[in-house]
DOPAGU-646790 format. One line per field, with one value per residue (C-alpha): residue number from 1; x, y, z. Coordinates in Angstrom, 1 decimal. Example, Ala and Ser with C-alpha at 12.3 -4.5 7.8 and 13.67 -1.06 7.14 Angstrom:
pos <- (1 | 2) .
c1 <- (12.3 | 13.7) .
c2 <- (-4.5 | -1.1) .
c3 <- (7.8 | 7.1) .
END
This chain:
pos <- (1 | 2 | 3 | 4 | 5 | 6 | 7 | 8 | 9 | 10 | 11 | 12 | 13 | 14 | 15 | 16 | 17 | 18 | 19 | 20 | 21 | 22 | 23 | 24 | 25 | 26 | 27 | 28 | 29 | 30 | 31 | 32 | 33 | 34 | 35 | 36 | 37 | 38 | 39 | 40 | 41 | 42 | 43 | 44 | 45 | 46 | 47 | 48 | 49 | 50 | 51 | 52 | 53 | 54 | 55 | 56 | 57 | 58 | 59 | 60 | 61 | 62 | 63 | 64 | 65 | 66 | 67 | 68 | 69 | 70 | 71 | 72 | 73 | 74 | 75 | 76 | 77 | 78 | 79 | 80 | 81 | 82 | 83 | 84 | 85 | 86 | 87 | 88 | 89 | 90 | 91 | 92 | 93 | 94 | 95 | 96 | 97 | 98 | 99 | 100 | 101 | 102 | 103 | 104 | 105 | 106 | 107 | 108 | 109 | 110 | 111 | 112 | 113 | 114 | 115 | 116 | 117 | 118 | 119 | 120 | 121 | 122 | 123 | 124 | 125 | 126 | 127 | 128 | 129 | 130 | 131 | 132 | 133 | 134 | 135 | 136 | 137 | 138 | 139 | 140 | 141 | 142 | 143 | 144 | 145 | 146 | 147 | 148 | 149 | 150 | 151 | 152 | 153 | 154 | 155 | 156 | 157 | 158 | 159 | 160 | 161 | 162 | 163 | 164 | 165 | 166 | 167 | 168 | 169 | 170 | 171 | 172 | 173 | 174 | 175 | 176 | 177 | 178 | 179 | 180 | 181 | 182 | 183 | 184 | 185 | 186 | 187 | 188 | 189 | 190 | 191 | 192 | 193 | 194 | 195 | 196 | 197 | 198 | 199 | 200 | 201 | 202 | 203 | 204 | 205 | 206 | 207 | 208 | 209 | 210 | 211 | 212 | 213 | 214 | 215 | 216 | 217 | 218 | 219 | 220 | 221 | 222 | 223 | 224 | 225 | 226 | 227 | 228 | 229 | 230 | 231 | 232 | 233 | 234 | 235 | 236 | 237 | 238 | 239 | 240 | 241 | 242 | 243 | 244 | 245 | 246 | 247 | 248 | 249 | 250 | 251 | 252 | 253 | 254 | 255 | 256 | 257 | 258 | 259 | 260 | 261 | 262 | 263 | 264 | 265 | 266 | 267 | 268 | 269 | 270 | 271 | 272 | 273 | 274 | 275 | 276 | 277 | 278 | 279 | 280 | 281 | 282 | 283 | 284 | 285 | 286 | 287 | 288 | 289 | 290 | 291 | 292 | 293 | 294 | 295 | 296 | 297 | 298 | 299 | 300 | 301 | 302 | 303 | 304 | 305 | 306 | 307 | 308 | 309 | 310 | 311 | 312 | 313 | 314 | 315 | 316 | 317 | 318) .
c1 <- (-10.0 | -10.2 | -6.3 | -4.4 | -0.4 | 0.9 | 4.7 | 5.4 | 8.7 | 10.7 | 8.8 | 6.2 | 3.6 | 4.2 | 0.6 | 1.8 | -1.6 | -4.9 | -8.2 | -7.5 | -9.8 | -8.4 | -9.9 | -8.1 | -10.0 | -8.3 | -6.6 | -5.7 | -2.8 | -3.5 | -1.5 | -1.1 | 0.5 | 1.9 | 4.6 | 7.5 | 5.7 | 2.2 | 2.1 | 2.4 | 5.4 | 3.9 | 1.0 | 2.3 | 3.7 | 1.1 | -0.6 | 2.0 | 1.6 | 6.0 | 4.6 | 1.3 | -1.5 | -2.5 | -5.9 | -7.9 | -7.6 | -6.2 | -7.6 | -5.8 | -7.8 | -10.5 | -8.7 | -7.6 | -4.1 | -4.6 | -6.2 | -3.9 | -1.5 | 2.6 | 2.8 | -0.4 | 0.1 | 3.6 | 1.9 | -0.2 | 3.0 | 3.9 | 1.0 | 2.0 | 5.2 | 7.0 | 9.6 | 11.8 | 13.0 | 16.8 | 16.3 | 17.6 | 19.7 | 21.8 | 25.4 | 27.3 | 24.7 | 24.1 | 21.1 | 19.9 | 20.4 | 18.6 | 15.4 | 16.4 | 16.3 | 12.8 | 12.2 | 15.0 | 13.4 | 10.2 | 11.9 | 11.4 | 13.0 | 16.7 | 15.2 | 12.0 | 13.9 | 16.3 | 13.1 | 11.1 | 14.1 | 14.5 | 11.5 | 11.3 | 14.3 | 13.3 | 9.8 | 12.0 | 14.1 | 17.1 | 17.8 | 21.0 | 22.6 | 21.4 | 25.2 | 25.8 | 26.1 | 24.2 | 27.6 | 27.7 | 24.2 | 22.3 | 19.5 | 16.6 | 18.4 | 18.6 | 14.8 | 14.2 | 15.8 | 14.0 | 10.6 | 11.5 | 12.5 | 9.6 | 7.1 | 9.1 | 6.7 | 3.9 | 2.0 | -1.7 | -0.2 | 2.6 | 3.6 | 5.7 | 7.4 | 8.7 | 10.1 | 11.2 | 12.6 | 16.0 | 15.8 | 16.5 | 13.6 | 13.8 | 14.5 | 11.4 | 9.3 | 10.6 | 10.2 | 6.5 | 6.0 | 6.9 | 4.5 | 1.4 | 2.3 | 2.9 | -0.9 | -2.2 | -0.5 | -0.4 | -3.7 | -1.3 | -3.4 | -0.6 | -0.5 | 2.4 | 4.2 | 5.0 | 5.6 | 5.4 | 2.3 | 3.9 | 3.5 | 0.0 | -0.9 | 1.4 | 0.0 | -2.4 | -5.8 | -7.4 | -5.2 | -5.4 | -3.5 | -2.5 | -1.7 | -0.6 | -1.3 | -4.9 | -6.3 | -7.8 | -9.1 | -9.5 | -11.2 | -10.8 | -8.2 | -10.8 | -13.6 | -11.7 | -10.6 | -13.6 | -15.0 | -15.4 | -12.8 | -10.5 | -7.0 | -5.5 | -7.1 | -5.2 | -2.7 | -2.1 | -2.8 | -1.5 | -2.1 | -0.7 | -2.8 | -4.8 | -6.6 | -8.4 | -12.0 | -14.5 | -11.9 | -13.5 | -11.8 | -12.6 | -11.7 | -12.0 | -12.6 | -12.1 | -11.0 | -13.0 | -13.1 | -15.2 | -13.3 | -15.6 | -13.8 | -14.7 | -17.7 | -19.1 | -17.9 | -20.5 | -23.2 | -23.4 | -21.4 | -19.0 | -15.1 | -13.2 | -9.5 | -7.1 | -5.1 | -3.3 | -3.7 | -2.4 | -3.5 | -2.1 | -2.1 | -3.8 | -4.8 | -4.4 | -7.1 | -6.3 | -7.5 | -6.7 | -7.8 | -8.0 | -8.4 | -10.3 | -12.5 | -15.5 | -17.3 | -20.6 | -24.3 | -25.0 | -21.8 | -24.2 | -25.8 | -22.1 | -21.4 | -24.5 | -23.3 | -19.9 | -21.7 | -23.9 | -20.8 | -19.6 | -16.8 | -16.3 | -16.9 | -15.6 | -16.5 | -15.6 | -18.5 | -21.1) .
c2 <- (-3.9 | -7.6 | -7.4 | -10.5 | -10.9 | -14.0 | -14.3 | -16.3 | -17.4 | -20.2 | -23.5 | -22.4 | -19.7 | -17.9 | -16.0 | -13.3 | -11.6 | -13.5 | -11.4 | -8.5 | -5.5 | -3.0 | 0.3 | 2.9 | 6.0 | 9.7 | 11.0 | 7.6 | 5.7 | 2.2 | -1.0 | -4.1 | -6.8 | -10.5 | -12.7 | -12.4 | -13.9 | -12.9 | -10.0 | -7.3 | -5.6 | -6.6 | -5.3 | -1.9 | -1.9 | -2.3 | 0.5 | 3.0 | 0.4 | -0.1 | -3.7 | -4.0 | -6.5 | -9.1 | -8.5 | -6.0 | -2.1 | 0.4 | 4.1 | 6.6 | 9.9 | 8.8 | 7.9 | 4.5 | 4.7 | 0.9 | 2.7 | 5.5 | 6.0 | 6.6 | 10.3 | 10.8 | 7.8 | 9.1 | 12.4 | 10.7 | 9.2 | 12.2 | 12.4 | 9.4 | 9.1 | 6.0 | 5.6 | 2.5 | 0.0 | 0.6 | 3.9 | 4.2 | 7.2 | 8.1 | 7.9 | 10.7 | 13.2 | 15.4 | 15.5 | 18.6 | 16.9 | 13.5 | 15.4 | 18.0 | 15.1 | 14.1 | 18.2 | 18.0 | 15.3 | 17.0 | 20.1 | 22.8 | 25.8 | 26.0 | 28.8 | 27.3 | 23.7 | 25.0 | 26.7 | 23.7 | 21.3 | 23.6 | 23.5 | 19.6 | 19.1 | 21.7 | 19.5 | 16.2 | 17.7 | 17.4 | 21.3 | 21.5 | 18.2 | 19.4 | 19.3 | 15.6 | 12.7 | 9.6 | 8.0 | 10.5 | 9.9 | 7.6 | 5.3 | 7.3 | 10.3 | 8.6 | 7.4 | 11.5 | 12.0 | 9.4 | 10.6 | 14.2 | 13.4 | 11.1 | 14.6 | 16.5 | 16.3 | 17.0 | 13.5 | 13.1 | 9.6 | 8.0 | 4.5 | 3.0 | -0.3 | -1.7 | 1.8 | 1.3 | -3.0 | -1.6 | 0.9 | 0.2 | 0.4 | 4.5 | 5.0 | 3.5 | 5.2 | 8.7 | 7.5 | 6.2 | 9.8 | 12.1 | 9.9 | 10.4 | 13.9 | 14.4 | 12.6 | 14.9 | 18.4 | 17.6 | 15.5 | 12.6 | 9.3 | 6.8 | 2.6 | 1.4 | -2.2 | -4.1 | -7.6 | -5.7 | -5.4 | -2.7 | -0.4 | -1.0 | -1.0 | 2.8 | 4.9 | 2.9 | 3.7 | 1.0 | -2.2 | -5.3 | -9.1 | -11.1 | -14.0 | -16.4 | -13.6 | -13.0 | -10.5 | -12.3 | -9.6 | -5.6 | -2.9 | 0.2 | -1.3 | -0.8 | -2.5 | -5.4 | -5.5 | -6.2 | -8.5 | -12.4 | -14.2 | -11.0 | -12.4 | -9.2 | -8.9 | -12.6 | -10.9 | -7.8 | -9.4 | -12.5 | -14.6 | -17.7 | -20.6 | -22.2 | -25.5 | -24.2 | -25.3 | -22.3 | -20.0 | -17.1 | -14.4 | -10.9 | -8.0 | -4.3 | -2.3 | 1.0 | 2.1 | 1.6 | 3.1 | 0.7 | -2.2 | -4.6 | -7.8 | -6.8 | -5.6 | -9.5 | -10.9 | -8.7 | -8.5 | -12.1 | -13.8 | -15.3 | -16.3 | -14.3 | -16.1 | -13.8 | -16.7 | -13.9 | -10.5 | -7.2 | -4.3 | -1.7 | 1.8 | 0.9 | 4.0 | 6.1 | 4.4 | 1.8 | -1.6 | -5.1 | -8.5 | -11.0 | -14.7 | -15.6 | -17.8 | -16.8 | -19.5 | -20.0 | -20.2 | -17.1 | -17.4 | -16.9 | -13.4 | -11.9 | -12.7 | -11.1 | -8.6 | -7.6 | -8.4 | -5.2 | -3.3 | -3.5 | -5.9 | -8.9 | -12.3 | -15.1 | -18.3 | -22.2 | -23.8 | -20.4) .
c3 <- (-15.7 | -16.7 | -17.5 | -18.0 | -18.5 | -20.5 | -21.0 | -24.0 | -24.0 | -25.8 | -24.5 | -22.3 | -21.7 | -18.0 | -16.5 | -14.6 | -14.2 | -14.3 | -15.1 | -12.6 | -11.6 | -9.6 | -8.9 | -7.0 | -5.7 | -6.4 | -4.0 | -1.6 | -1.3 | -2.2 | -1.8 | -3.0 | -1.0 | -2.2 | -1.7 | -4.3 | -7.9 | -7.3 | -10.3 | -8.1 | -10.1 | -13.3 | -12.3 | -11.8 | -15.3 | -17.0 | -15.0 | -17.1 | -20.1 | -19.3 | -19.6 | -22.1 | -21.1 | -23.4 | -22.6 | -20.3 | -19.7 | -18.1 | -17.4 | -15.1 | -14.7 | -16.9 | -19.9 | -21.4 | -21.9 | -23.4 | -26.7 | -26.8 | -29.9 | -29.1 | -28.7 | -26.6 | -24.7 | -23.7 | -23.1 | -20.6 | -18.7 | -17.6 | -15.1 | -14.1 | -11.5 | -11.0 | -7.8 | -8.2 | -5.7 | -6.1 | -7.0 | -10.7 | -10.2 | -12.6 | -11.2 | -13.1 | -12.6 | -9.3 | -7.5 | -8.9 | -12.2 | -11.5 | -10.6 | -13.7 | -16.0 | -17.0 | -17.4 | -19.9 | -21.8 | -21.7 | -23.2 | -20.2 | -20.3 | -18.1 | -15.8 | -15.1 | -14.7 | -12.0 | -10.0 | -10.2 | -9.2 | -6.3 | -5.2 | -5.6 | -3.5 | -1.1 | -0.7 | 0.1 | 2.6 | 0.2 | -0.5 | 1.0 | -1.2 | -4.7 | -5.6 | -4.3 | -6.0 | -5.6 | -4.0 | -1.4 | -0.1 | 2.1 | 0.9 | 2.2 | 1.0 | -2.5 | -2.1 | -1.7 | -4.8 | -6.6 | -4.8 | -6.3 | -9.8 | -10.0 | -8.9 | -11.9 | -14.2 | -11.9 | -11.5 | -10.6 | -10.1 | -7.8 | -8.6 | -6.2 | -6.7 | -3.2 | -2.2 | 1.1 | 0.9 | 0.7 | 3.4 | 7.4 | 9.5 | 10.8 | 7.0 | 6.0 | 8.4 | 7.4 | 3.9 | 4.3 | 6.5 | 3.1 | 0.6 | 3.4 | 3.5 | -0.1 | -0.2 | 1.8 | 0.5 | -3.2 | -3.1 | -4.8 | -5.6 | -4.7 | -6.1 | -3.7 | -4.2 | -1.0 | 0.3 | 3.9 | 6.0 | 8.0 | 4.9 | 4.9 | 8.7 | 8.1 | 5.6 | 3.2 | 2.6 | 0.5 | -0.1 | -2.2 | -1.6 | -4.3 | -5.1 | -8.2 | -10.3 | -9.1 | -6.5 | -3.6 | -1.5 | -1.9 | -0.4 | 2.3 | 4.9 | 7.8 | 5.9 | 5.4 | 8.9 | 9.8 | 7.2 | 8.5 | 7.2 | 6.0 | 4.4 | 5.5 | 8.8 | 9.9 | 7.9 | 10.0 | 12.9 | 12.9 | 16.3 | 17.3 | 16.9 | 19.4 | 20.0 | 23.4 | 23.4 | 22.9 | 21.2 | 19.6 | 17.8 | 18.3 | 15.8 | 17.0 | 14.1 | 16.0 | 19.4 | 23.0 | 25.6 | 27.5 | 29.3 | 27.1 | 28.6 | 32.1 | 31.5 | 29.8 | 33.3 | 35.1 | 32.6 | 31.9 | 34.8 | 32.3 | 32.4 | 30.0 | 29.2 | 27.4 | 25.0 | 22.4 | 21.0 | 19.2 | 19.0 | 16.3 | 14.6 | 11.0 | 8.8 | 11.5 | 13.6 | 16.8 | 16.6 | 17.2 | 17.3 | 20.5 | 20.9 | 23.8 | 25.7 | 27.4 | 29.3 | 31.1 | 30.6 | 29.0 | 26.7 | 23.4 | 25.0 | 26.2 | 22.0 | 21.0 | 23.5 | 21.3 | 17.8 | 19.2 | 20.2 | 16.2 | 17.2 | 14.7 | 16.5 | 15.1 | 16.2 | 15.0 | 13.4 | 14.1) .
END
């Protein structure tokens, strides 16, 4: 909470992170969306104190890891699991013993290391290349491998720092398809890195967007959706712009199954115009956003109408 990030270097003083609160629920996958420079990676340092704030804490699972001495604070790393953009694998080593490695470190017996490596790889869908080496696999494949040594340790945390920007698009999806189901089977609480609204429309429960180092907007992705003004609803839905008298904006929150449109053209004898739209899968949930016009006398009461139905209007200068 409160943290702040200054980079002192030679002639000048960089602020990477400026007085940022951030609270991420147990058991959601969260994500924080930016443009390249906003703090997002620097963020997710200091989450695992890889990068120490100047001021402000941290506490994962109830415990601040910013007042913790050496040995317990790298104690408390281990419930935490970082996955890396490029992977990090090490090149000389199998699969088997990529994901083997943090066990080794932590001093777990050869036996109980193979079963729980196993296991691991058996969870990723990789089984059957635990003798490969990074060389001789794909880049999902080597995003399994770096999914599965990061679980070694048995997080209660999954950081993930732009994951899927190296990836083709199918790869991503099958990619963003294991960390929801690892969500959902291991009860995994993951903080995911991305400059892609995609990732958050895919698989993220709560999300944040920053910017210049500060958050601008967090909160449950539906929520937000549906909050006047929401930086990540024009975000996920962004329209083209329109200078058409009488535009309003309409957010769905949540599926119909009325046809709301045709039903304000009997109710209220108005004309509806249609100028852009989008309609998409976000947390699992269909919604969408519309520009239109609606036109005639009883304009204001066919508003009222869809304020009532739990839509979001937006109108200029209302």
């Amino acid at each position: 909470m409160g943290l702040r990030k200054v980079y002192r270097l030679k002639d000048r003083e960089v602020l990477a992170l400026d007085d940022v609160d951030l609270n991420v629920r147990q058991g959601e996958i969260f994500g924080v969306v930016g443009q390249s420079g906003a703090g997002k990676s620097t963020l997710l340092r200091c989450v695992n104190l890889l990068e120490r704030p100047t001021q402000g804490t941290v506490s994962v699972d109830g415990e601040d890891l910013t007042a913790m001495r050496p040995a317990r604070l790298r104690a408390a790393r281990r419930r935490i699991g970082m996955v890396h953009q490029h992977f990090a694998l090490l090149s000389s080593r199998t699969v088997a013993g990529n994901v083997a490695f943090p066990l080794e470190v932590a001093g777990v017996a050869p036996a109980q290391r193979k079963r729980r490596v196993m296991e691991l790889l058996d969870l990723v869908g990789l089984a059957d290349r635990a003798r490969a080496y990074p060389a001789q696999l794909s880049g999902g494949q080597k995003q399994r491998v770096g999914i599965a040594r990061a679980l070694a340790s048995e997080p209660k945390v999954l950081l993930s720092d732009e994951a899927t920007s190296a990836l083709d698009p199918a790869t991503t999806e099958s990619i963003l398809e294991l960390l929801g189901d690892l969500n959902r089977e291991l009860g995994l609480t993951i903080l995911l890195i991305t400059h892609e609204m995609d990732v958050i429309k895919r698989i993220c429960d709560s999300a944040a967007i920053m910017e210049a180092g500060s958050v601008r907007e967090a909160g449950r992705v539906l929520d937000l959706i549906g909050t006047p003004g929401s930086l990540l609803a024009r975000s996920l839905f962004p329209l083209p712009p329109t200078d058409a008298p009488d535009a309003v904006a309409l957010t769905y929150p949540r599926s119909y199954d009325e046809p709301l449109m045709s039903e304000l053209t009997r109710k209220f004898d108005v004309d509806v115009n249609v100028l852009g739209g989008a309609v998409e899968t976000v947390s699992g949930q269909s919604v969408g956003r519309l520009n239109v016009q609606i036109r005639g006398i009883n304009r204001d009461a066919a508003l009222d109408y869809l304020d009532g139905k739990g839509l979001l209007v937006e109108v200029a200068g209302r």
